[in-house]
C-alpha positions as CSV (number, residue, x, y, z in Angstrom):
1,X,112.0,114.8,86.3
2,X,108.5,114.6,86.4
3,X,106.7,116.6,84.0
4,X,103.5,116.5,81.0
5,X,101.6,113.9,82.1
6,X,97.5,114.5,80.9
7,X,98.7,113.4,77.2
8,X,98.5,109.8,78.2
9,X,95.1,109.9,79.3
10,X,92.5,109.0,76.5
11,X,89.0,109.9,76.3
12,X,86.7,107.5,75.1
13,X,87.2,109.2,71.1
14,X,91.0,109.3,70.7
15,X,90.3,105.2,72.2
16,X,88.0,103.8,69.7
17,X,89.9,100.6,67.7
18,X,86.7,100.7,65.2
19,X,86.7,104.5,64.9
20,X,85.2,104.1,61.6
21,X,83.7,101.0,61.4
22,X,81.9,100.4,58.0
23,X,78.7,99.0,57.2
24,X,80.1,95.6,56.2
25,X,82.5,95.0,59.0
26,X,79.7,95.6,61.0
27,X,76.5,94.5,59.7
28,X,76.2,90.1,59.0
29,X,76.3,89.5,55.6
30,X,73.0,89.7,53.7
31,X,73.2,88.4,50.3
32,X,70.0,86.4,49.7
33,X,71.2,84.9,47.0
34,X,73.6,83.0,48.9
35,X,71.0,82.4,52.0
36,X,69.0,80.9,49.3
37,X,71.7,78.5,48.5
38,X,72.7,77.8,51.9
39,X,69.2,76.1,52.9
40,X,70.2,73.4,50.3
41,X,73.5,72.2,52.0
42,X,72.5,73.1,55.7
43,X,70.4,72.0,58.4
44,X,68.0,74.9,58.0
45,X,64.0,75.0,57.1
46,X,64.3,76.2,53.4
47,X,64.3,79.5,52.6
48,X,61.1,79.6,50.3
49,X,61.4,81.0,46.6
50,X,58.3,83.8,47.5
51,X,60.0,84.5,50.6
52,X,63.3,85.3,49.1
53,X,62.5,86.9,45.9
54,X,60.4,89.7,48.7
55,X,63.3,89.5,50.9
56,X,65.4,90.5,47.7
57,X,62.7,93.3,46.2
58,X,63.4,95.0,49.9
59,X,67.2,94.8,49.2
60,X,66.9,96.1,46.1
61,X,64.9,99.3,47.6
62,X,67.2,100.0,50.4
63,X,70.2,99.7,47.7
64,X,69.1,102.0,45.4
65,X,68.2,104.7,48.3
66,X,64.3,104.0,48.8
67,X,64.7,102.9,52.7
68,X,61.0,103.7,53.5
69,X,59.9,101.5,50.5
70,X,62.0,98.8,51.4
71,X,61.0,98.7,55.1
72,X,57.6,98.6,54.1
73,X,58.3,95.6,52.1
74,X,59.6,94.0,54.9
75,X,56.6,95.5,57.0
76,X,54.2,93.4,54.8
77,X,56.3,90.6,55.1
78,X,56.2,90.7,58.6
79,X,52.4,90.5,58.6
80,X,52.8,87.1,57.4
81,X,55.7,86.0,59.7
82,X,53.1,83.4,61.4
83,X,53.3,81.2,58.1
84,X,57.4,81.5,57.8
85,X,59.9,79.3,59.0
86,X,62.5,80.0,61.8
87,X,65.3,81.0,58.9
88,X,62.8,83.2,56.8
89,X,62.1,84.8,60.2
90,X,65.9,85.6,60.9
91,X,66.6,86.7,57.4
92,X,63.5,88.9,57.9
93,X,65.1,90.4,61.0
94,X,68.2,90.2,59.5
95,X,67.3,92.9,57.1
96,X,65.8,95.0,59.2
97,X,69.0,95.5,60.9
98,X,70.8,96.6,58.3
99,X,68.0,98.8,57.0
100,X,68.2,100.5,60.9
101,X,71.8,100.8,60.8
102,X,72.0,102.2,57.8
103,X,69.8,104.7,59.4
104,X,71.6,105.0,62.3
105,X,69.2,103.9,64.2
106,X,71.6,101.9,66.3
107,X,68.8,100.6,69.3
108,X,66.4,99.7,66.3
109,X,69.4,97.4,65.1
110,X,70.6,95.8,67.7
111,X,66.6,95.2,68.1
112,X,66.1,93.1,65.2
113,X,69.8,91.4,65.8
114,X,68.7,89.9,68.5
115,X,65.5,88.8,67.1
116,X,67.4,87.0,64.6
117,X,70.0,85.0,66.9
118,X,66.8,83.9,69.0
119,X,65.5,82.0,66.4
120,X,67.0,78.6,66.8
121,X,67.3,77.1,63.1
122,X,69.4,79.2,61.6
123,X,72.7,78.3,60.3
124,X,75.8,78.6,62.9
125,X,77.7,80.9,61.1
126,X,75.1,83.3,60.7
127,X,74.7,83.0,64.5
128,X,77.9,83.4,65.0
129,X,78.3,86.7,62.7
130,X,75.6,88.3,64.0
131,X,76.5,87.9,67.6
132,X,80.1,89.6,66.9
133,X,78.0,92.4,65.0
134,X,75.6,92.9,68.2
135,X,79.0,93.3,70.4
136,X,80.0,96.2,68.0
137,X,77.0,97.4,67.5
138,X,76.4,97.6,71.5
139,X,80.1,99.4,71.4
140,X,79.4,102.0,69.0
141,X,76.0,102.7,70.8
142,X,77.9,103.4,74.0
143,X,76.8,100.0,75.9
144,X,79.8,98.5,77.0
145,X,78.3,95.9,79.8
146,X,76.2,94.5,76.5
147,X,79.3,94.6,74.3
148,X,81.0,92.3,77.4
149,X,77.9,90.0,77.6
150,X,77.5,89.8,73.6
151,X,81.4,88.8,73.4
152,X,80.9,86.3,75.9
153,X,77.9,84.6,74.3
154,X,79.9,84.6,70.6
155,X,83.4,83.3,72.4
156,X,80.3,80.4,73.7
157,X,79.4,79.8,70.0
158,X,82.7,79.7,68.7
159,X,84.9,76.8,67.7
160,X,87.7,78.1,65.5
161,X,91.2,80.1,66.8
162,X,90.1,83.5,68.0
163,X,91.5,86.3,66.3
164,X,92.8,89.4,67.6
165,X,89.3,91.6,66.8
166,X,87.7,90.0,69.7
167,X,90.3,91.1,72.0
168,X,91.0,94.8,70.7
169,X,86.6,95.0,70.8
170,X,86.6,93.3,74.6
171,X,89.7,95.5,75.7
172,X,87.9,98.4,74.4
173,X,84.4,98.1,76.3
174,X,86.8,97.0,79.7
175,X,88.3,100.0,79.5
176,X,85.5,102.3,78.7
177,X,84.0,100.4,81.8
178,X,87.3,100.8,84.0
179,X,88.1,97.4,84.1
180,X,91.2,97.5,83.4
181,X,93.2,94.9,84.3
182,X,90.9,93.1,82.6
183,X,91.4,94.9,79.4
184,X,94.8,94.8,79.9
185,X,95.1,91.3,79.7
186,X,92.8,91.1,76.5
187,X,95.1,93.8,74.6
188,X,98.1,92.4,75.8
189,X,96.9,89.3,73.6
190,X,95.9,90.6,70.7
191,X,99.3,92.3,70.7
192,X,101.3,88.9,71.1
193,X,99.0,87.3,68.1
194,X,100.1,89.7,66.1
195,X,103.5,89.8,66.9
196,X,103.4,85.6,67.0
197,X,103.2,86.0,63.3
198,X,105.6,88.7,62.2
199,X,102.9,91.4,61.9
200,X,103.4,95.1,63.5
201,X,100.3,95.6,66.2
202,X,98.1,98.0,65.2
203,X,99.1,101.4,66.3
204,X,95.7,101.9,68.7
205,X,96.2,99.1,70.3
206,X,99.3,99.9,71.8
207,X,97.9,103.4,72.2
208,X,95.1,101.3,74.4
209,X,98.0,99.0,75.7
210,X,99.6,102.5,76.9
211,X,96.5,104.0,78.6
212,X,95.8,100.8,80.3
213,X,99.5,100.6,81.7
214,X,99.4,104.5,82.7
215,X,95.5,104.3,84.3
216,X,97.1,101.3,86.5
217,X,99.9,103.2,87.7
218,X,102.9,101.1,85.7
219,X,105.0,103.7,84.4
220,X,108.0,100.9,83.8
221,X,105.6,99.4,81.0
222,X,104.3,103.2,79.7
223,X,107.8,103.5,79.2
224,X,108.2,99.9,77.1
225,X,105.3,100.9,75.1
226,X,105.9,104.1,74.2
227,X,109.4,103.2,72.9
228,X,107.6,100.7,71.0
229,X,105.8,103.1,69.5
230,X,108.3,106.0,68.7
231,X,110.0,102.9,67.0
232,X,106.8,101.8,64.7
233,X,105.7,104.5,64.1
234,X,108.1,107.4,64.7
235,X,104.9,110.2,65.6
236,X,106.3,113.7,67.4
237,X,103.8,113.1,69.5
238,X,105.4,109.5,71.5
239,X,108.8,111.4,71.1
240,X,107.7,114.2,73.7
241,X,105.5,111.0,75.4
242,X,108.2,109.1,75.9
243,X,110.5,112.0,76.8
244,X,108.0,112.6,79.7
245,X,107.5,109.0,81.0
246,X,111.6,108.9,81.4
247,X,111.3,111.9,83.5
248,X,108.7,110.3,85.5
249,X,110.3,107.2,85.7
250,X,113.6,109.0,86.9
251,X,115.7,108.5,84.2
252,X,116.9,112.2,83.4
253,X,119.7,111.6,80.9
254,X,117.2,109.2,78.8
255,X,114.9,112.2,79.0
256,X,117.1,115.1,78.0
257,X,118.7,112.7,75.0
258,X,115.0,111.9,73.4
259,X,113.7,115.2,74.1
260,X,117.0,117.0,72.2
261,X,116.4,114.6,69.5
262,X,112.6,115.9,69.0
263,X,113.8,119.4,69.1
264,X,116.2,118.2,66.1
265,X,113.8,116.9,64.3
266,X,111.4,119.5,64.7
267,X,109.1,117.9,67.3
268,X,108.9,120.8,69.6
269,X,106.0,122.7,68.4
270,X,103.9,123.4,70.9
271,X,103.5,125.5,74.3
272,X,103.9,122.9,76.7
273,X,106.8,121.4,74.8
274,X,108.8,123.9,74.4
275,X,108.2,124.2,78.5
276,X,108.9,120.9,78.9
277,X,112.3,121.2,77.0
278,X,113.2,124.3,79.2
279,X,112.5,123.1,82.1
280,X,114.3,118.9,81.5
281,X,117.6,121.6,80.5
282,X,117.7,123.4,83.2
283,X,117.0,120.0,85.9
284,X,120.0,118.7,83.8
285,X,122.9,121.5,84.4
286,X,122.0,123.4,81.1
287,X,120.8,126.5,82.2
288,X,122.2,128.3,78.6
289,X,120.0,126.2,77.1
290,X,117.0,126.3,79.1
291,X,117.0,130.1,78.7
292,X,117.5,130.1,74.7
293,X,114.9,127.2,74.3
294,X,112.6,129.6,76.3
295,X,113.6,132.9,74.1
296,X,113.3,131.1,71.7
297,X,109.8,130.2,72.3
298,X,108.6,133.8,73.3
299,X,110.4,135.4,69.9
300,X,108.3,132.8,67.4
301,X,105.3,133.7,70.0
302,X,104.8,129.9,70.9
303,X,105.4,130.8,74.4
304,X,103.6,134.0,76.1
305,X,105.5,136.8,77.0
306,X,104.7,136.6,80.9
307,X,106.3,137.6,83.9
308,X,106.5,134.2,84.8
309,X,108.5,132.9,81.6
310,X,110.3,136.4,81.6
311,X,111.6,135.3,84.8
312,X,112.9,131.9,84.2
313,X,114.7,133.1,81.0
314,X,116.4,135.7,83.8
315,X,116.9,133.1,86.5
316,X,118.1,130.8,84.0
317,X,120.9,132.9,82.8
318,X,122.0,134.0,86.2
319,X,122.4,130.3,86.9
320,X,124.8,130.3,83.5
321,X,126.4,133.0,85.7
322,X,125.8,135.0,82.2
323,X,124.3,138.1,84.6
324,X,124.6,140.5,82.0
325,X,121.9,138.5,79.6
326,X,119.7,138.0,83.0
327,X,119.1,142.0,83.3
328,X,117.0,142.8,80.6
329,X,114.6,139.5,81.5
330,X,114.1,141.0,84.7
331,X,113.4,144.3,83.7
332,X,111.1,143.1,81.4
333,X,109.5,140.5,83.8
334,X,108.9,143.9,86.3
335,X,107.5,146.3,84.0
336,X,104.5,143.3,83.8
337,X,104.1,142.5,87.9
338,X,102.8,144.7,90.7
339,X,105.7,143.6,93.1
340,X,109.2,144.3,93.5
341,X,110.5,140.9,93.5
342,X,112.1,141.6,90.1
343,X,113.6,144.7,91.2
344,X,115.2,142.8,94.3
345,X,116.8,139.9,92.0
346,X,118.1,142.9,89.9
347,X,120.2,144.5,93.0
348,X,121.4,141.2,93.8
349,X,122.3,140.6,90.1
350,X,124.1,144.0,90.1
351,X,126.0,143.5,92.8
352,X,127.3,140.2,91.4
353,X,128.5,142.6,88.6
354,X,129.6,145.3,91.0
355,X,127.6,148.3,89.4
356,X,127.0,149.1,92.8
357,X,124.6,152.6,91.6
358,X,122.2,150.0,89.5
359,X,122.3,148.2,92.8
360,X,121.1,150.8,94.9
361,X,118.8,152.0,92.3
362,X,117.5,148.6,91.9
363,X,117.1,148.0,95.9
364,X,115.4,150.8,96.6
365,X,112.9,150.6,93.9
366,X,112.0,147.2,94.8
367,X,111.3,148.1,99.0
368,X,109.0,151.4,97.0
369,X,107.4,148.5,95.1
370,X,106.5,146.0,98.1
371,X,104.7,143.5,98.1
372,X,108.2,141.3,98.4
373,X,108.2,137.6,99.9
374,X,111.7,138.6,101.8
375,X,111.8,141.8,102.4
376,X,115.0,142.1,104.4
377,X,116.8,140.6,101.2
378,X,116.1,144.3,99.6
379,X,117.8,145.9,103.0
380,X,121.0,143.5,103.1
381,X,121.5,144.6,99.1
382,X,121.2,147.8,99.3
383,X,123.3,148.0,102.2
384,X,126.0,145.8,100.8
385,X,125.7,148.7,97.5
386,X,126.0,151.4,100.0
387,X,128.9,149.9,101.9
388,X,131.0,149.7,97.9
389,X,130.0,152.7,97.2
390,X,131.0,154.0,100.8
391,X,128.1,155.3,102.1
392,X,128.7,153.8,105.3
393,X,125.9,155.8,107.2
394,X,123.1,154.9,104.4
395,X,124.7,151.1,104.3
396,X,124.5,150.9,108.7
397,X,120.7,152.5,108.2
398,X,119.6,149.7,105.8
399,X,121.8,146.9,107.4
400,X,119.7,148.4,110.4
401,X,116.0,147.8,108.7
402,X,117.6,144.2,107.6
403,X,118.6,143.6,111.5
404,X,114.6,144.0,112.4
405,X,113.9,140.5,110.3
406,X,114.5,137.5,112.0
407,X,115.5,135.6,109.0
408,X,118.4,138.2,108.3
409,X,119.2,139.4,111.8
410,X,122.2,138.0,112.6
411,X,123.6,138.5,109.2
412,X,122.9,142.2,109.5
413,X,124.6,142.3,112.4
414,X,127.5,141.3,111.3
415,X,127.7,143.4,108.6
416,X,126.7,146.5,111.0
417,X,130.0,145.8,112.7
418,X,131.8,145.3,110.0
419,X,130.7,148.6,108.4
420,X,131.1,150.6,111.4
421,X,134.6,148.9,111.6
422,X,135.3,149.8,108.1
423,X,133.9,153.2,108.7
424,X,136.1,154.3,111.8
425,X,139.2,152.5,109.6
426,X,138.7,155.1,107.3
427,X,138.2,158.4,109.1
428,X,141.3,157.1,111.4
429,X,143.2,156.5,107.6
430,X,141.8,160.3,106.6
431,X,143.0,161.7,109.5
432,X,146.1,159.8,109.3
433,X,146.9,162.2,105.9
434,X,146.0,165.2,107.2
């Protein structure tokens, strides 16, 4: 049964892997101290002693909270940048970009990033950093092409194992840019990294892993990945998920069973999934239980009280042929809508019951009412409630009204002759006695 689907489609917020992503994770490492000491054991131009100790006076500025101080610092710096090396020219640039960020001034970052991976002597691994920061940086700013192109440039650089944050940041900006097969495929092996070594994924990346597989139209794999998930990490929310993508996979009985488990546990909180619940029962035979999950609903005021849910409480008890619970539902249901449908499905409940007078009553009202889908319905009840209550002449006159609808013209027919039948039996058995 195919129901709730929109909760499986992710906006670009509920998607982000580095949702938080901190100043370090982000930013390359900028300790000058050991930038000092890496000119001494790598092929770099030195990292001169007056350079450094104002690289480190700007550091100590922006630490303690004087940003403006320390970019001027680096501002004066910068006015002798013709005199520096390559390396004091990165480190320079470096610095700026972590100044910037710290700002949030994300364009002014990636800015002086870049300025720093163009210079040519600097060592690898600060290349290499830096490059992976300017993909996350590019991310967080919204510019998932650059984020692409940056990850491509570091995977260039690289020459150790990847690990799985290049995927989850690649899969990311695919998906933000719709390409998702191609994101799929970079998830999908981050995922099997993690799981190569006995580690649980983390928990967005399957919810990635899941919007991929839904936005390309692979409900089989939803399905896999959502049971993954209710396993992991046992959320309400992939309960009623998963509970969904069975229905819409066609596998009812999986549906009802997870769904029923939820409600057990207390998953079924909201509007649409108490809904949900009512409406899986009642595709599955439990009508009963589609009508007290729906009660049930309007009495803790999760569900509104509309003529719409009114209804299906009614409908859903007549199919438990419990028609005494259905009245009440549909009286309700009519006091709240301008037509007479209600007042029609009450006749015909009535008659079910035989309280033949409710019938008429009911009949009657709902042809004063209008504004009914069949009409001649109203007619054939009311004449079947005349005919028990032997009103033959009022039950040939409505049969009559019923016989000018084509839909129910040959049914009223019949019943015309049979009443007229039933009629002269009568007179001829009154007679008879006399």
């Amino acid at each position: 049964m195919k129901l709730i689907k929109n909760a499986l489609a992710l906006s670009a917020a509920a998607l982000a892997i580095n949702a938080s992503i901190s100043l370090v994770s982000l930013v390359p490492e900028v300790s000058f101290s050991s930038a000092y000491a890496a000119t001494k054991t790598k092929r770099v131009p030195a990292l001169r002693e007056k350079v450094y100790s104002q690289l480190a006076r700007a550091q100590k500025l922006a630490d303690d909270g004087n940003v403006q101080e320390g970019l001027e610092v680096l501002d004066s710096i910068k006015e002798r940048s013709s005199s520096m090396n390559s390396y004091e020219v990165a480190m320079m640039h470096n610095f700026y970009g972590f100044i910037y960020y710290n700002e949030n001034e994300l364009s002014k970052a990636i800015a002086s990033f870049e300025k720093v991976v163009a210079e040519e002597a600097i060592p690898e691994s600060l290349k290499l950093s830096t490059t992976f920061s300017l993909a996350q940086l590019a991310m967080a700013n919204g510019d998932y092409e650059k984020t692409v192109v940056y990850l491509d440039n570091w995977k260039a650089l690289n020459t150790q194992p990847i690990k799985s944050n290049y995927y989850t940041l690649k899969a990311q900006a695919l998906y933000q840019n719709k390409s998702y097969k191609d994101a799929l495929e970079n998830i999908n092996v981050a995922i099997s990294l993690s799981e190569s070594k006995n580690e649980v994924p983390k928990e967005n990346w399957l919810v990635l892993q899941r919007a991929l597989y839904y936005s390309l139209n692979q409900p089989e794999n939803v399905v896999a990945t959502l049971e993954k998930m209710v396993q992991l990490f046992d959320k309400p929310q992939y309960w009623i998920q998963l509970g969904g993508m069975y229905g819409e996979v066609g596998d009812e009985k999986k549906q009802l069973a997870i769904l029923e488990t939820a409600k057990q546990r207390g998953f079924i909180k909201t509007k649409s999934e108490v809904l949900q619940l009512a409406q899986v029962y009642l595709y599955n035979g439990l009508p009963f239980k589609a009508a007290q999950t729906l009660k049930q609903g309007i009495d803790s005021k999760v569900i509104d009280n509309s003529e719409k849910n009114l209804s299906f409480i009614a409908e859903a008890y007549v199919q438990a042929k419990d028609d005494e619970k259905s009245i009440a539902f549909f009286k309700e249901a009519d006091k709240l809508a301008s037509h007479g449908k209600f007042q029609q499905r009450l006749a015909e409940v009535y008659i079910n019951m035989e309280h033949y007078n409710e019938a008429a009553d009911a009949a009657r009202a709902a042809l004063d009412k209008g504004g009914l889908t069949f009409e001649s319905n109203a007619y054939v009840a009311l004449g079947m409630a005349q005919y028990n209550l032997e009103n033959f002449d009022a039950s040939i006159l409505a049969f009559e009204q019923a016989e000018k609808h084509k839909k129910s013209a040959r049914l009223a027919k019949q019943w015309i002759k049979y009443v007229q039948n039933e009629k002269l039996h009568k007179l001829s058995l009154k007679q008879a006695v006399l």
